[in-house]
PAGU-36743 format. One line per field, with one value per residue (C-alpha): residue number from 1; residue in three letters; z, y, x. Coordinates in nm, 3 decimals, padded with zeros to 5 digits. Each point is the difference from the previous one (the first is absolute). Example, Ala and Ser with C-alpha at 12.3 -4.5 7.8 and 13.67 -1.06 7.14 Angstrom:
2
num = 1,2 .
residu = Ala,Ser .
c3 = 00.780,-00.066 .
c2 = -00.450,00.344 .
c1 = 01.230,00.137 .
END
This chain:
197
num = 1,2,3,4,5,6,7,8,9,10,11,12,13,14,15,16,17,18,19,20,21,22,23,24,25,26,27,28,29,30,31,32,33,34,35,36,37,38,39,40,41,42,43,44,45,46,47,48,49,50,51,52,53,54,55,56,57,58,59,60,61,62,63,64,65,66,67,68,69,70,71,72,73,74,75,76,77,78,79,80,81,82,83,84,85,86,87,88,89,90,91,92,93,94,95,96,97,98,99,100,101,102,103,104,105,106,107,108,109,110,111,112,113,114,115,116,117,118,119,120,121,122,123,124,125,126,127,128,129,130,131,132,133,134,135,136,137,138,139,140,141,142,143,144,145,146,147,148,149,150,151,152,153,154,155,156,157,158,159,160,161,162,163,164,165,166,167,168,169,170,171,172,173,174,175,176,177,178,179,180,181,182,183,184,185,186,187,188,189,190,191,192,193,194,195,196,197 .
residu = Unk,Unk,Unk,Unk,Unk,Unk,Unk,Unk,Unk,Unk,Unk,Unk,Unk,Unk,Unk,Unk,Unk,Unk,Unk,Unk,Unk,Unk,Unk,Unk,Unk,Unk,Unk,Unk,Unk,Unk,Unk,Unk,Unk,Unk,Unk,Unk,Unk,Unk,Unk,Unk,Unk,Unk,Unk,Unk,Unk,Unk,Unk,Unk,Unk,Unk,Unk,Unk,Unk,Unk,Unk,Unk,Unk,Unk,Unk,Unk,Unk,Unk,Unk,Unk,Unk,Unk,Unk,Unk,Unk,Unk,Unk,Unk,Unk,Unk,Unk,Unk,Unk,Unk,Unk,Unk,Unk,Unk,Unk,Unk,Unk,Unk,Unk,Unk,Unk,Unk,Unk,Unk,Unk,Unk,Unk,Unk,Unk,Unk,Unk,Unk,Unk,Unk,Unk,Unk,Unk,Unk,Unk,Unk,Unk,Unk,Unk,Unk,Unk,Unk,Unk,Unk,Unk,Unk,Unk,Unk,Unk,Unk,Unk,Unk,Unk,Unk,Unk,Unk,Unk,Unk,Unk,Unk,Unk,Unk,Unk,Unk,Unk,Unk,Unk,Unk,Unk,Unk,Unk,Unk,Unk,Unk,Unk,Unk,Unk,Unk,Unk,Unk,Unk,Unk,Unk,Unk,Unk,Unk,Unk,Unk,Unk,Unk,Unk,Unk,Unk,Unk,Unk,Unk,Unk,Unk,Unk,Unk,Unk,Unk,Unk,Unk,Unk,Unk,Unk,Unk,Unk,Unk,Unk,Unk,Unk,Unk,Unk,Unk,Unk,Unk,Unk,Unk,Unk,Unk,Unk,Unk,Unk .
c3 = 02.601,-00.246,-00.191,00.087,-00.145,-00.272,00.166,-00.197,-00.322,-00.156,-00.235,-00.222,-00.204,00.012,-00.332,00.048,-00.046,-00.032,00.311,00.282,-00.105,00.014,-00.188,00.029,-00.067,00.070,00.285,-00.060,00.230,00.046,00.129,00.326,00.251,-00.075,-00.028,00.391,00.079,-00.121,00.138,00.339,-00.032,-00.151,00.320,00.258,-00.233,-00.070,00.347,00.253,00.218,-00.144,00.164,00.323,00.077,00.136,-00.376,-00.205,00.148,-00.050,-00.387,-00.053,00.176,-00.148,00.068,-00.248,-00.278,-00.018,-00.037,-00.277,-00.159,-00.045,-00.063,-00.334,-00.082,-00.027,-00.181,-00.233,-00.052,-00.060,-00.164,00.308,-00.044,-00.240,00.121,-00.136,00.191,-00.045,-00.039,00.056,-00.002,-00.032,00.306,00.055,00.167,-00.042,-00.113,-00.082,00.081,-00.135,-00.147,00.092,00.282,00.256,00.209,00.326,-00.027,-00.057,-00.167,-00.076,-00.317,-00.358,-00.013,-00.191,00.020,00.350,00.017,00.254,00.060,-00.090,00.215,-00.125,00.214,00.120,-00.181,-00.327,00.092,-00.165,-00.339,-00.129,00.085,00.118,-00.280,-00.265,00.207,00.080,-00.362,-00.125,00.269,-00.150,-00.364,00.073,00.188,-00.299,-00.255,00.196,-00.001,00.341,00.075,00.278,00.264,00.358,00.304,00.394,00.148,00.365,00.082,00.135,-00.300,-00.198,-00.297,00.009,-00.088,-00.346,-00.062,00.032,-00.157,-00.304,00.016,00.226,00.183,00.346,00.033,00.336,00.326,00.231,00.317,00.135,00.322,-00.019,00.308,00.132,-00.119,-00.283,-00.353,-00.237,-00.317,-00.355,-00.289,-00.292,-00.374,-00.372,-00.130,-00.361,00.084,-00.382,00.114,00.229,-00.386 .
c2 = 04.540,00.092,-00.368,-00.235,-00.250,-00.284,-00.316,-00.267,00.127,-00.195,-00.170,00.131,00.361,00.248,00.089,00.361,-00.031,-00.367,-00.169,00.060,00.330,00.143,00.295,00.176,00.393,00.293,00.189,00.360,00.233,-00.120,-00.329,00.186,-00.071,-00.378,00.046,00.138,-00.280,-00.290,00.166,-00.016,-00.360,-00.128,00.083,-00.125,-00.343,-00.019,00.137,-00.199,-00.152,00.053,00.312,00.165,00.081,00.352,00.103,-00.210,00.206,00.330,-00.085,-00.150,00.285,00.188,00.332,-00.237,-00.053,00.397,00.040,-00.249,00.085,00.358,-00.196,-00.135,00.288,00.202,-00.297,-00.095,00.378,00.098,-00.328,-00.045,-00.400,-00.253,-00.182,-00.304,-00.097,-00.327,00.050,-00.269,00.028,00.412,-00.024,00.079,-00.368,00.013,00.275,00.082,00.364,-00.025,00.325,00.094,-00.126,00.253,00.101,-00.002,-00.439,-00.038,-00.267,-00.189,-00.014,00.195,-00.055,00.330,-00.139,-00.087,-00.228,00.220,-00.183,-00.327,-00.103,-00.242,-00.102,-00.374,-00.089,00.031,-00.201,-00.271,00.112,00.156,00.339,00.121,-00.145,00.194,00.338,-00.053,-00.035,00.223,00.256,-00.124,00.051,00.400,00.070,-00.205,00.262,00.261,-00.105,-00.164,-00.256,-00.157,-00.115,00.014,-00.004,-00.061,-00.253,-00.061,-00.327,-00.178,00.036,-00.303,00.191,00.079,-00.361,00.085,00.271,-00.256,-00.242,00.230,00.077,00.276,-00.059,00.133,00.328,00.115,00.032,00.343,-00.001,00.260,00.065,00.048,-00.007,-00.312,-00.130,-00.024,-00.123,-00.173,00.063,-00.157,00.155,-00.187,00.107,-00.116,00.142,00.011,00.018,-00.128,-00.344,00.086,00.053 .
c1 = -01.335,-00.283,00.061,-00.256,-00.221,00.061,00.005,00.026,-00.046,00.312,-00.304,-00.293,00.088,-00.323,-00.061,-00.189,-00.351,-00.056,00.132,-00.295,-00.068,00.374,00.080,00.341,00.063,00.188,-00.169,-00.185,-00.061,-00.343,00.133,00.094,-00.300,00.040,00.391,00.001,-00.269,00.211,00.297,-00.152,-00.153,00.322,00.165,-00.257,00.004,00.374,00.156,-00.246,00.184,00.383,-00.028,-00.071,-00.375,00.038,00.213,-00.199,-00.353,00.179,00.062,-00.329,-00.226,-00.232,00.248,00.266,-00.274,-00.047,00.417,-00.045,-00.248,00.178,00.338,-00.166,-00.214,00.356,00.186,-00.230,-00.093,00.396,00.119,00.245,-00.016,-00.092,-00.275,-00.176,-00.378,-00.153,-00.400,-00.205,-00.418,00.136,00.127,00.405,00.111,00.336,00.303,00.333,00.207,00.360,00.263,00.341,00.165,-00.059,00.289,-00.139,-00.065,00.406,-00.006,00.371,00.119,-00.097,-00.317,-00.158,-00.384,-00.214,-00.349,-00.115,-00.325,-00.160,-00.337,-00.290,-00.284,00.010,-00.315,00.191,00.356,00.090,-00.076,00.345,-00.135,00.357,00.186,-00.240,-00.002,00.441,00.010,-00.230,00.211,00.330,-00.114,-00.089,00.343,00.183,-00.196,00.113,00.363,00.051,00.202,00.012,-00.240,-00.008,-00.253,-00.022,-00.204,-00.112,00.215,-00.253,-00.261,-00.060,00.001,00.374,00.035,-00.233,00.317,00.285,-00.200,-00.016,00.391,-00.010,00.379,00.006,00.215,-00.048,-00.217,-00.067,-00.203,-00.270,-00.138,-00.333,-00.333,00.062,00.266,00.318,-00.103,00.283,-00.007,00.208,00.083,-00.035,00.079,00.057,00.310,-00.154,-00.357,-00.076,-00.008,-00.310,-00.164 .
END
């Protein structure tokens, strides 16, 4: 559920500093305020109205930005993920959070690597921000000897179309109860996640 935002990016490739600003980087532990921040905004943006209200306020409060904000201050601190930000004016507008698949998402098939998280604001769609920051996430787990690719995506979030677009094949779909209502999501992954490069 943590995959939102690249809707219709299928165009224009950011090229770090010089397209509006754009500047792509692995995340210190510095980055965490504006990490937990975008975290937070990337849900209220992405989620509105694809899920229910009462959920959707619970993982948007300001209770949720403190448990994120400690989240990242933790991973970044112990390495736990790889994480790519996208700075723009200094400011964190978009990021990636990817590592091993983690056994508690089940994800079908042998996929050894997860994209755990990919959020951008809406103010900086459109400009092949999720490509860059996918591949800039597939190019770390390929260094570190990963192979495959996989993710889950709410069903009804545009940006699952940006994953199938890119070659993602669909490879299963779980449901969760949650306040308010079920959610659907679809997992997605690259058997050789190389071609994401």
């Amino acid at each position: 559920m943590e995959r939102a935002a690249e809707q219709g990016a299928e165009g224009r490739q950011p090229s770090g500093d010089v397209l509006t600003g754009l500047h792509l980087r692995p995340a210190t532990p510095a980055d965490a305020p504006g990490l937990a921040a975008m975290h937070v905004a990337g849900w209220a943006e992405t989620y509105r109205g694809l899920m229910p209200t009462t959920f959707l306020a619970q993982m948007t409060s300001p209770a949720m930005h403190e448990r994120r904000a400690a989240h990242w201050e933790r991973t970044l601190a112990e390495r736990l993920e790889t994480v790519t930000v996208a700075e723009q004016g200094g400011r964190v507008v978009a990021f990636t959070g990817a590592g091993a698949t983690r056994p508690h998402t089940v994800i079908p098939g042998d996929y050894d690597a997860e994209l755990y998280t990919l959020y951008a604001l809406k103010r900086v769609h459109g400009l092949g921000l999720g490509r860059a920051l996918l591949r800039a996430s597939a190019a770390a787990l390929h260094a570190q000897g990963y192979a495959g690719l996989a993710l889950w995506v709410l069903d009804v979030n545009p940006s699952r179309a940006f994953y199938t677009h890119l070659g993602g094949a669909e490879l299963g779909r779980k449901t969760e109860e949650v306040p308010g209502g079920v959610l659907t999501e679809v997992a997605l992954g690259w058997r050789d996640l190389r071609v994401l490069l």
